[in-house]
PDB file of N, CA, C and O in Angstrom:
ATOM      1  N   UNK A   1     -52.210 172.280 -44.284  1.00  0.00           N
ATOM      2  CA  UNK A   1     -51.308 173.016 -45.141  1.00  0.00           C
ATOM      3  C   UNK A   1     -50.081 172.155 -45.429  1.00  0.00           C
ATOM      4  O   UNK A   1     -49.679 171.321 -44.617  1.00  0.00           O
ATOM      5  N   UNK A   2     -49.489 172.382 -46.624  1.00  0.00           N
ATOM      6  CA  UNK A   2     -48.488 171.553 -46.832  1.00  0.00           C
ATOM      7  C   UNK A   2     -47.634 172.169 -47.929  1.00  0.00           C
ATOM      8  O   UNK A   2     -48.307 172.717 -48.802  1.00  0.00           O
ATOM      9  N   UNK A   3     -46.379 172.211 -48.090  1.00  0.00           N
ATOM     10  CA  UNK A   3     -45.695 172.918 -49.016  1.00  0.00           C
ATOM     11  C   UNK A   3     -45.555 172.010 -50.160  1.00  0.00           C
ATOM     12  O   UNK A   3     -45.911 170.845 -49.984  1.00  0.00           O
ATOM     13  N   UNK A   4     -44.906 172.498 -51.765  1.00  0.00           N
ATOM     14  CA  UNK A   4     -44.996 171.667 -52.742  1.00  0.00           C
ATOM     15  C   UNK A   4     -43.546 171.001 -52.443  1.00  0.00           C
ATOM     16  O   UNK A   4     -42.663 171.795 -52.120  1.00  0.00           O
ATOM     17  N   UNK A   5     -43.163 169.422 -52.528  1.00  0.00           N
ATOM     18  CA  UNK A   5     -42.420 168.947 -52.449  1.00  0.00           C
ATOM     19  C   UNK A   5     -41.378 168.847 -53.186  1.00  0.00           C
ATOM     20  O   UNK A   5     -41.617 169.264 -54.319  1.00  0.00           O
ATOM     21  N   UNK A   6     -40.104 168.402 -53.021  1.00  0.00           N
ATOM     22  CA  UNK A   6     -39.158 168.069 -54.095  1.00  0.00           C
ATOM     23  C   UNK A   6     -39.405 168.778 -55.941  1.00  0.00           C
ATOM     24  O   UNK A   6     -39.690 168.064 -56.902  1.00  0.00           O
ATOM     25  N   UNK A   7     -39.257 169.853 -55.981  1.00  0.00           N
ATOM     26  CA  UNK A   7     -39.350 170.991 -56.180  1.00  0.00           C
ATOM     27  C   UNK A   7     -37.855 171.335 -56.819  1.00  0.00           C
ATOM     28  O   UNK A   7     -37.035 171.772 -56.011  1.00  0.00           O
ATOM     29  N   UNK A   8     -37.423 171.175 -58.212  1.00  0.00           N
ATOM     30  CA  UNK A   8     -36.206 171.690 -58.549  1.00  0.00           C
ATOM     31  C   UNK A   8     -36.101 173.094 -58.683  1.00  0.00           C
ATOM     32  O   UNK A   8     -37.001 173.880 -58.388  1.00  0.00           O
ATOM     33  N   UNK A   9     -35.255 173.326 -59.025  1.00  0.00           N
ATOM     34  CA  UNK A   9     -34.799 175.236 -59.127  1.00  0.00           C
ATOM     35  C   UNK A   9     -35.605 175.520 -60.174  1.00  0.00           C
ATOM     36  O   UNK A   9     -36.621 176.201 -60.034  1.00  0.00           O
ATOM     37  N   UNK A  10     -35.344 175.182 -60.951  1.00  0.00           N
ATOM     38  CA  UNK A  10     -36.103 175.275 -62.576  1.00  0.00           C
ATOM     39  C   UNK A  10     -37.461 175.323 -62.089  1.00  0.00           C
ATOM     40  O   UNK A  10     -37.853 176.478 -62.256  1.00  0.00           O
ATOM     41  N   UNK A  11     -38.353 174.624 -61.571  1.00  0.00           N
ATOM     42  CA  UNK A  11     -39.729 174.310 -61.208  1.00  0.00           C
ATOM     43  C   UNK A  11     -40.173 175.375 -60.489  1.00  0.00           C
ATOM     44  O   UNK A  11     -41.365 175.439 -60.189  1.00  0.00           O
ATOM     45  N   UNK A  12     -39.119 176.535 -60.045  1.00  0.00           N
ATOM     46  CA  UNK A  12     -39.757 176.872 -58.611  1.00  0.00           C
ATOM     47  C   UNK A  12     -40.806 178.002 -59.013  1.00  0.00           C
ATOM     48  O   UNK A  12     -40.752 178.245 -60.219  1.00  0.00           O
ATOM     49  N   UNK A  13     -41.638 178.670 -58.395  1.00  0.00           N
ATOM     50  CA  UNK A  13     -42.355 180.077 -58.192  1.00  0.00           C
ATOM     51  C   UNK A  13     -41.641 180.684 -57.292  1.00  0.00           C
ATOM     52  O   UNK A  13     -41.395 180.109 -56.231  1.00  0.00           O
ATOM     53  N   UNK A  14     -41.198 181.902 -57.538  1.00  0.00           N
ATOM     54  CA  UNK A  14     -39.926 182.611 -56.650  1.00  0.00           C
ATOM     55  C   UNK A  14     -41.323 183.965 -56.341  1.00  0.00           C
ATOM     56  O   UNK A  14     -42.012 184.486 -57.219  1.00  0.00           O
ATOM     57  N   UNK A  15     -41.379 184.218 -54.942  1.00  0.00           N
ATOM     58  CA  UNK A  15     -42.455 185.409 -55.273  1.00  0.00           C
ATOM     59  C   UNK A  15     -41.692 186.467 -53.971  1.00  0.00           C
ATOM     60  O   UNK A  15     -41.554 186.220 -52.773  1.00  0.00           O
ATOM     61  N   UNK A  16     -41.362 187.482 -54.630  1.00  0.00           N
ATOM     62  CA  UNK A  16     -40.755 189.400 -54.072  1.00  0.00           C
ATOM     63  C   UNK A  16     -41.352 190.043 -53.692  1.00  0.00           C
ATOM     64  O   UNK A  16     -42.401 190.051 -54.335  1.00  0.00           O
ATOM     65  N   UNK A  17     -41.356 190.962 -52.622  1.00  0.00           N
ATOM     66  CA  UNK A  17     -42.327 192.148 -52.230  1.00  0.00           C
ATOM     67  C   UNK A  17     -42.371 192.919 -53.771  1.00  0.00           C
ATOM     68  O   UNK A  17     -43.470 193.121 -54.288  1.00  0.00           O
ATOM     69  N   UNK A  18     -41.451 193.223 -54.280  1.00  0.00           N
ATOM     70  CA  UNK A  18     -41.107 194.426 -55.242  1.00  0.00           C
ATOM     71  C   UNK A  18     -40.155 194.133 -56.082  1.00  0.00           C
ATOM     72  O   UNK A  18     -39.447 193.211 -55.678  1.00  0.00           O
ATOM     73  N   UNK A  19     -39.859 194.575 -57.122  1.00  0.00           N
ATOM     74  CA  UNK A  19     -38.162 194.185 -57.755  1.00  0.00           C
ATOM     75  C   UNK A  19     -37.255 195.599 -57.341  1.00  0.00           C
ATOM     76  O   UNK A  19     -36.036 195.725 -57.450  1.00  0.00           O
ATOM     77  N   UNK A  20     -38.269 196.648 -56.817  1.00  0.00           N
ATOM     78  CA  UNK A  20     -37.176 197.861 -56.121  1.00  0.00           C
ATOM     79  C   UNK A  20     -36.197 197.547 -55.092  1.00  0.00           C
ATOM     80  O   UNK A  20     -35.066 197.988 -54.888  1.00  0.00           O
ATOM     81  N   UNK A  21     -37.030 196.524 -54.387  1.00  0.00           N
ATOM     82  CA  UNK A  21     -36.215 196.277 -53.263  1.00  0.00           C
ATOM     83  C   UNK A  21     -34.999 195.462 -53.837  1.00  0.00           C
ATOM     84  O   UNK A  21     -34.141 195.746 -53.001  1.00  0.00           O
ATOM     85  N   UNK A  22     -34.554 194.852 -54.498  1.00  0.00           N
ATOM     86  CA  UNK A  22     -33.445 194.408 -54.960  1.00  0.00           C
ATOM     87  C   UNK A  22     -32.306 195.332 -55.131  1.00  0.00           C
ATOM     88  O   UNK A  22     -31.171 194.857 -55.134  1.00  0.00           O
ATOM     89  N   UNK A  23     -32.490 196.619 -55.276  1.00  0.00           N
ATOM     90  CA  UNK A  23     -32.005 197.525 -55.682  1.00  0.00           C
ATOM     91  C   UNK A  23     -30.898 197.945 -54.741  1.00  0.00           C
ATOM     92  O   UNK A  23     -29.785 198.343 -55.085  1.00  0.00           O
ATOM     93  N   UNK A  24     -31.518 197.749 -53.047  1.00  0.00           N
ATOM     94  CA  UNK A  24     -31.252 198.084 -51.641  1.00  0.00           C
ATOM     95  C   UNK A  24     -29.527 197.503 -51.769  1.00  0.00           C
ATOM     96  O   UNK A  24     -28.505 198.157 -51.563  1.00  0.00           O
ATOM     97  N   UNK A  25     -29.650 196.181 -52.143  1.00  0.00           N
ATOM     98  CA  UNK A  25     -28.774 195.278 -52.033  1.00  0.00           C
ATOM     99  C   UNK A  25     -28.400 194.586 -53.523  1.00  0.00           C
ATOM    100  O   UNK A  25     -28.834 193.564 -54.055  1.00  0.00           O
ATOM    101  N   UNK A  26     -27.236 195.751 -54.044  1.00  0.00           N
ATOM    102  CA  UNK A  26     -26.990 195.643 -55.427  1.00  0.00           C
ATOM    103  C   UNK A  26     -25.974 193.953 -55.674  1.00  0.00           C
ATOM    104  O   UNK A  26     -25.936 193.329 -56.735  1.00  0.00           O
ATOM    105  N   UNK A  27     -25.388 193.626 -54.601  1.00  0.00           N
ATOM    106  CA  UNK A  27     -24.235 192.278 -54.602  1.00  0.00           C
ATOM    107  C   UNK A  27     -25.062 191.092 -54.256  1.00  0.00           C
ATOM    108  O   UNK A  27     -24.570 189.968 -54.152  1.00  0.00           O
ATOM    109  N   UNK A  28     -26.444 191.378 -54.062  1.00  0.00           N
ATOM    110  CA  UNK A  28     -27.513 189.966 -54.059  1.00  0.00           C
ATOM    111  C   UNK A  28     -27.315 189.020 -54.827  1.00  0.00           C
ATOM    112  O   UNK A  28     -27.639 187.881 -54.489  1.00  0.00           O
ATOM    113  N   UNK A  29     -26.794 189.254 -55.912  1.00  0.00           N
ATOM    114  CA  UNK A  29     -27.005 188.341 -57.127  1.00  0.00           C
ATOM    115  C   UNK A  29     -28.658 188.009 -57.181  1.00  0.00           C
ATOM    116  O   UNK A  29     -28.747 186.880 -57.665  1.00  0.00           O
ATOM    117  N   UNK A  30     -29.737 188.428 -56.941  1.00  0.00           N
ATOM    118  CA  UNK A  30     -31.258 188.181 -57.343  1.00  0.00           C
ATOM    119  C   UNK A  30     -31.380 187.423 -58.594  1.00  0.00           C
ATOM    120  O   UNK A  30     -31.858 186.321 -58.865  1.00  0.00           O
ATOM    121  N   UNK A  31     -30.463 188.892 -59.679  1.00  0.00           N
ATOM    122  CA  UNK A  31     -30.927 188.495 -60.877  1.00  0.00           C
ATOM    123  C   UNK A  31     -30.221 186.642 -61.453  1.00  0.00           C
ATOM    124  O   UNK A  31     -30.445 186.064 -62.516  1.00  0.00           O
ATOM    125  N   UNK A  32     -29.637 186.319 -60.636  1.00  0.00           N
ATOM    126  CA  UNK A  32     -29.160 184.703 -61.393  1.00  0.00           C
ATOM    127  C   UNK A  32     -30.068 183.825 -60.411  1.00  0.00           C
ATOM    128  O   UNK A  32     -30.005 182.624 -60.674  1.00  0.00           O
ATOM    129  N   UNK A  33     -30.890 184.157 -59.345  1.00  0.00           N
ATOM    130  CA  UNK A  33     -31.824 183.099 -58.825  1.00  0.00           C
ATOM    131  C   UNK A  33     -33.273 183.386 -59.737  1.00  0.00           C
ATOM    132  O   UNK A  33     -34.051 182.436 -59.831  1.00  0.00           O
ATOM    133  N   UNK A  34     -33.659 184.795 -60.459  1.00  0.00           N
ATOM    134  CA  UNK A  34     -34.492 184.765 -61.128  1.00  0.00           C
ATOM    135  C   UNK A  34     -34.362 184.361 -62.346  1.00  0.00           C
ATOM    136  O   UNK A  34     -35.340 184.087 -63.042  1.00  0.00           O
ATOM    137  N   UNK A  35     -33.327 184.285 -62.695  1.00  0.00           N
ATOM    138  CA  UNK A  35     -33.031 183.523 -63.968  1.00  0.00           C
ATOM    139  C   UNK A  35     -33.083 182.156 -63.746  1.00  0.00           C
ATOM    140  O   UNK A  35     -33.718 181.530 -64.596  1.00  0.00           O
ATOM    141  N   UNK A  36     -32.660 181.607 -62.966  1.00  0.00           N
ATOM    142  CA  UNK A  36     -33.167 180.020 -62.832  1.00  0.00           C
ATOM    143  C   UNK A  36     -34.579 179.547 -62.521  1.00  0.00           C
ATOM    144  O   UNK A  36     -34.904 178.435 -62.937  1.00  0.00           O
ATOM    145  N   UNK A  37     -35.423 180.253 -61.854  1.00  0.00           N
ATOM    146  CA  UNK A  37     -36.639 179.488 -61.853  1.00  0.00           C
ATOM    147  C   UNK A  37     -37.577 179.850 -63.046  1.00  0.00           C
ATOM    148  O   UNK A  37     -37.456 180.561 -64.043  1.00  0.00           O
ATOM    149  N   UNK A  38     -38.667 178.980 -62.473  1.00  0.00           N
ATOM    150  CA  UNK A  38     -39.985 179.004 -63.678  1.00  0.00           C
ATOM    151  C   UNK A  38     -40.667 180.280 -63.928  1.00  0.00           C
ATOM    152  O   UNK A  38     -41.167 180.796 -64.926  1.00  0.00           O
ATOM    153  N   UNK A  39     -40.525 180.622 -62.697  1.00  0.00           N
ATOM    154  CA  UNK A  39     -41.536 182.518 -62.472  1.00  0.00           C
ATOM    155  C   UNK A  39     -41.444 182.917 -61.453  1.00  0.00           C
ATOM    156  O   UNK A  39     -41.417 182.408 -60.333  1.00  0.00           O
ATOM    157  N   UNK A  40     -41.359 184.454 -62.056  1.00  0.00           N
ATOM    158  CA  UNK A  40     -41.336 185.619 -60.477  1.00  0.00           C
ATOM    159  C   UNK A  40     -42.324 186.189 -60.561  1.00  0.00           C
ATOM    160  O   UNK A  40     -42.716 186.733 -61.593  1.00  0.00           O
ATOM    161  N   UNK A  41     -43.183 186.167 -58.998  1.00  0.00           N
ATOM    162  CA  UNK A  41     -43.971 187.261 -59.031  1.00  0.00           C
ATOM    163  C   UNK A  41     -43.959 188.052 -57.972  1.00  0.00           C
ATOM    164  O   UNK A  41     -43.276 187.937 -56.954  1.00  0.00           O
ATOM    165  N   UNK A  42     -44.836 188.961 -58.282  1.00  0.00           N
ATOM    166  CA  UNK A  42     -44.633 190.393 -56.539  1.00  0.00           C
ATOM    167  C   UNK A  42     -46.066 190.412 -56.384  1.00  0.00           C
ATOM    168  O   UNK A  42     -47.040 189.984 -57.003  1.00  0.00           O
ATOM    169  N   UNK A  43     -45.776 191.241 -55.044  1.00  0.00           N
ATOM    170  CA  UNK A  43     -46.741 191.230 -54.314  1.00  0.00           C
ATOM    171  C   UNK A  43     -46.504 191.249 -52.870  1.00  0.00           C
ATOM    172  O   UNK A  43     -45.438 190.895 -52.367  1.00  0.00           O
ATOM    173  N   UNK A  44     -47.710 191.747 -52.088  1.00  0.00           N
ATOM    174  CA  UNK A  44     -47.189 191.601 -50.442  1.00  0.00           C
ATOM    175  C   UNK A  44     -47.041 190.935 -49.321  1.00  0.00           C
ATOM    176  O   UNK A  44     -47.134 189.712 -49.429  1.00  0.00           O
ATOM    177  N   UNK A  45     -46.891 191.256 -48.542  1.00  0.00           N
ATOM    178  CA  UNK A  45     -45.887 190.105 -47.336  1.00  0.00           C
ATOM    179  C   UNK A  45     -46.690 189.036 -46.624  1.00  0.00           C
ATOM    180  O   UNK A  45     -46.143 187.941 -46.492  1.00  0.00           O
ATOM    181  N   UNK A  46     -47.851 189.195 -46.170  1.00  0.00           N
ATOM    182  CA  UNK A  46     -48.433 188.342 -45.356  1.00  0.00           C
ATOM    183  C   UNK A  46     -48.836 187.592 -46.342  1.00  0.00           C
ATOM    184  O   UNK A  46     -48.694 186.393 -46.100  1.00  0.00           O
ATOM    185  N   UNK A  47     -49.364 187.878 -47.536  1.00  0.00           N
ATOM    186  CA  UNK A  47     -50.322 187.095 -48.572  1.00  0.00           C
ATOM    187  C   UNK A  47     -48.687 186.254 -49.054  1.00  0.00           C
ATOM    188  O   UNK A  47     -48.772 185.090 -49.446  1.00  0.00           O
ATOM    189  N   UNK A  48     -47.861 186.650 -49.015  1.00  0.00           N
ATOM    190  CA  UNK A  48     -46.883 185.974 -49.965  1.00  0.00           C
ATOM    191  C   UNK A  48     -46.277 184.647 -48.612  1.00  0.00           C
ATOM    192  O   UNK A  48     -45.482 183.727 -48.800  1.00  0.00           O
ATOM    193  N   UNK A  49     -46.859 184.945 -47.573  1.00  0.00           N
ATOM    194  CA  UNK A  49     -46.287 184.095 -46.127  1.00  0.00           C
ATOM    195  C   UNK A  49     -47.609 182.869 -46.108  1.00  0.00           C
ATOM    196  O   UNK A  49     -47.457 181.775 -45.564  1.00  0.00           O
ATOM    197  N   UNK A  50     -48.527 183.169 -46.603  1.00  0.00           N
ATOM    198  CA  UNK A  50     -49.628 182.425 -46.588  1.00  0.00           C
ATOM    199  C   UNK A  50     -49.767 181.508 -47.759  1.00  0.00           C
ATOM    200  O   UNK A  50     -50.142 180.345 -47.605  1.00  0.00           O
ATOM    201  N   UNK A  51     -49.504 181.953 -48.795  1.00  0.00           N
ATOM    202  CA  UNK A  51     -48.924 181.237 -50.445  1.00  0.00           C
ATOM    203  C   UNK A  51     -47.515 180.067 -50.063  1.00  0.00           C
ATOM    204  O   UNK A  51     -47.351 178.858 -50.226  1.00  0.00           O
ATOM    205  N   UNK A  52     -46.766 181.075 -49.543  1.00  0.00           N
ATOM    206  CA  UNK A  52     -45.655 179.607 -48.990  1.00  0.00           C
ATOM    207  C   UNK A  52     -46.043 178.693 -48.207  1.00  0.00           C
ATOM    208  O   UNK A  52     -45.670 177.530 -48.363  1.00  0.00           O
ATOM    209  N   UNK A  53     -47.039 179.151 -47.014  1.00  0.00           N
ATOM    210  CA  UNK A  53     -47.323 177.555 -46.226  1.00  0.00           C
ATOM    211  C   UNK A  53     -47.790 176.957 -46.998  1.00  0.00           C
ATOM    212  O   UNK A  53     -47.453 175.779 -46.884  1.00  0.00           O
ATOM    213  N   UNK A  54     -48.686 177.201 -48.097  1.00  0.00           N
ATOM    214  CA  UNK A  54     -50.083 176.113 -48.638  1.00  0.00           C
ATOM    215  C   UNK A  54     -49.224 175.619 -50.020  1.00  0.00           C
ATOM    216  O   UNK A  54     -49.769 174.995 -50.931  1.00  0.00           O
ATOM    217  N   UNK A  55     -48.616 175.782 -50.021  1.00  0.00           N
ATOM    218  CA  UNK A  55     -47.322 175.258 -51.714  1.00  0.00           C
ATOM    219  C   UNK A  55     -47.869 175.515 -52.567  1.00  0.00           C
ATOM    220  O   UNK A  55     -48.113 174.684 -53.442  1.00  0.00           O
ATOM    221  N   UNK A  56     -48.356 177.062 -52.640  1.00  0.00           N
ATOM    222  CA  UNK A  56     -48.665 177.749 -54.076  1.00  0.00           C
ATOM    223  C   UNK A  56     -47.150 178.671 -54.643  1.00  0.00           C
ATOM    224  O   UNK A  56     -47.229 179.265 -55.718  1.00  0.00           O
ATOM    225  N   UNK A  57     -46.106 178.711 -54.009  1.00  0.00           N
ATOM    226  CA  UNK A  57     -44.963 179.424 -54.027  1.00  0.00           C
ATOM    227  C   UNK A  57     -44.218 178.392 -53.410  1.00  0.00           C
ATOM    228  O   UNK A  57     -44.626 177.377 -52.845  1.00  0.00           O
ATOM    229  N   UNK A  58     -42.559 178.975 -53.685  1.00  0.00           N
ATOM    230  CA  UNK A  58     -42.009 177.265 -53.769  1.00  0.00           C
ATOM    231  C   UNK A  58     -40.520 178.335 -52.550  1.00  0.00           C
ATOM    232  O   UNK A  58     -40.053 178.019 -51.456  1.00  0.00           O
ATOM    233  N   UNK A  59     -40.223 179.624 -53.485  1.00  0.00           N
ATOM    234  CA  UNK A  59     -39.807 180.267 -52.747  1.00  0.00           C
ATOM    235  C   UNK A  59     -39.729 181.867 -52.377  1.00  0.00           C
ATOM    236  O   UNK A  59     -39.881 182.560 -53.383  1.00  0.00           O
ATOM    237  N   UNK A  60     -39.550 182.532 -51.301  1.00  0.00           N
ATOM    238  CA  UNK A  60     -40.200 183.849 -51.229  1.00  0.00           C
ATOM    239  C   UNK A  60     -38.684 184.882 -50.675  1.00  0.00           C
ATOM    240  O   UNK A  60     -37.715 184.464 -50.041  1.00  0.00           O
ATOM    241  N   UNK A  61     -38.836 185.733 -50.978  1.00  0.00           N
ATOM    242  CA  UNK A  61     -37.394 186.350 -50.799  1.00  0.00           C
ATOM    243  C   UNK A  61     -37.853 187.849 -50.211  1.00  0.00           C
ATOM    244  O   UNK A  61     -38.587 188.382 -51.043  1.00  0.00           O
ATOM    245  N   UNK A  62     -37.710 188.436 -49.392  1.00  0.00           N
ATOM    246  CA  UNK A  62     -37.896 189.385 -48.595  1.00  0.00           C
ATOM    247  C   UNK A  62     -37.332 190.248 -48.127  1.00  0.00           C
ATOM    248  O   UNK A  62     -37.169 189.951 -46.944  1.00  0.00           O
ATOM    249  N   UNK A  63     -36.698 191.654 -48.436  1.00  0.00           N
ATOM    250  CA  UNK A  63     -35.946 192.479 -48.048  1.00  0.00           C
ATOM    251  C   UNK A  63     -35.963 193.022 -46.616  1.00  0.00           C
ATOM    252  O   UNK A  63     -35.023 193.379 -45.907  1.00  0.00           O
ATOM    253  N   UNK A  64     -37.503 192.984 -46.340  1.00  0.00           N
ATOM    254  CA  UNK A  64     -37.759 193.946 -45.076  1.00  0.00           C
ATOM    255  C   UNK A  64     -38.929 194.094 -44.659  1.00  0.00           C
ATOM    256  O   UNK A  64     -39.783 194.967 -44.813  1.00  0.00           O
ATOM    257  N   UNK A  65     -38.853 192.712 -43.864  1.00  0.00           N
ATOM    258  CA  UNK A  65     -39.962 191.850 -43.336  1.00  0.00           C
ATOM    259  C   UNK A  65     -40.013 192.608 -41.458  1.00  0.00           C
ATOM    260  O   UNK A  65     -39.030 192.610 -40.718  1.00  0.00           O
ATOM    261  N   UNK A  66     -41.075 193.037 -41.168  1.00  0.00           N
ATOM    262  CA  UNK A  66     -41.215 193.609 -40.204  1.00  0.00           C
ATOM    263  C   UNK A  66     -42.010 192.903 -38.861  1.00  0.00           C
ATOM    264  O   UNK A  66     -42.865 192.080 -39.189  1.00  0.00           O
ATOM    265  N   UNK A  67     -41.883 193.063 -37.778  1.00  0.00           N
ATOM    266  CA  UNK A  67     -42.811 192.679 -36.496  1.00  0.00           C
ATOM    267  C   UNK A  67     -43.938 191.930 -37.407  1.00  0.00           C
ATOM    268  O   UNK A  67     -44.160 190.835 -37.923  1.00  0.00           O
ATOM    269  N   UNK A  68     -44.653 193.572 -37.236  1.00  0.00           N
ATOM    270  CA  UNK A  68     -45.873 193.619 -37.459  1.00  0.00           C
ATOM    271  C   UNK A  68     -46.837 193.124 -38.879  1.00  0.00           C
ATOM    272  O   UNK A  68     -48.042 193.334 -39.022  1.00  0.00           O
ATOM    273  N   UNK A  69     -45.801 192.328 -39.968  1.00  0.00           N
ATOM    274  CA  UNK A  69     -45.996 191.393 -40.711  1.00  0.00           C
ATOM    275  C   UNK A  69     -46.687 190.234 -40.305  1.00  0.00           C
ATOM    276  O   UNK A  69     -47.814 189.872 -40.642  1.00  0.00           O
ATOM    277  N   UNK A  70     -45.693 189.564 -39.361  1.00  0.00           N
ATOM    278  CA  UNK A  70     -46.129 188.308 -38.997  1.00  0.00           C
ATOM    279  C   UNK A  70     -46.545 188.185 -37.636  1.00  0.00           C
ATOM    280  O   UNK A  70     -46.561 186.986 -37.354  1.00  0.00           O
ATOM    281  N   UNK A  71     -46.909 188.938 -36.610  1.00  0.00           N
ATOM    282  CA  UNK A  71     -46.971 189.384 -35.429  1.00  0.00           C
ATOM    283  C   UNK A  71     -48.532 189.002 -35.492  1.00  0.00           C
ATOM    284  O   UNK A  71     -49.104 189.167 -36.570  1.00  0.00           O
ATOM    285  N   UNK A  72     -49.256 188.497 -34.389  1.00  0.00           N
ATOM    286  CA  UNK A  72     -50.437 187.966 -34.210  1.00  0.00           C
ATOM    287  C   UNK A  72     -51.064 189.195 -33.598  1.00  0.00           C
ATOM    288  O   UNK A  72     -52.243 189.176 -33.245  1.00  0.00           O
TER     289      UNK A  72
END
């Protein structure tokens, strides 16, 4: 596994559980890191933890990441 390297802002894949969850935390500023990259997408937590090791996603942003997410 290997992540995608040297990787500008502009370039990135930004991938969210949800865009609700942004909502939680209105002073995030989200919306000016989604405005800088290439694409946002959603979707869920372990699959989006497994996309970041293998450098299909560049970066992953997570409101409310639990144990039992990443817990073996």
């Amino acid at each position: 596994m290997r992540t995608r390297q040297e990787i500008m802002l502009h370039q990135a894949i930004l991938h969210i559980t949800a865009p609700e969850s942004v909502e939680i935390y209105p002073n995030n500023r989200f919306d000016v890191l989604k405005d800088k990259v290439l694409i946002a997408r959603y979707g869920g937590e372990c699959y989006v933890m497994a996309m970041l090791a293998v450098g299909h996603i560049d970066i992953c942003v997570e409101y409310s990441l639990q144990p039992y997410d990443i817990i073996l």
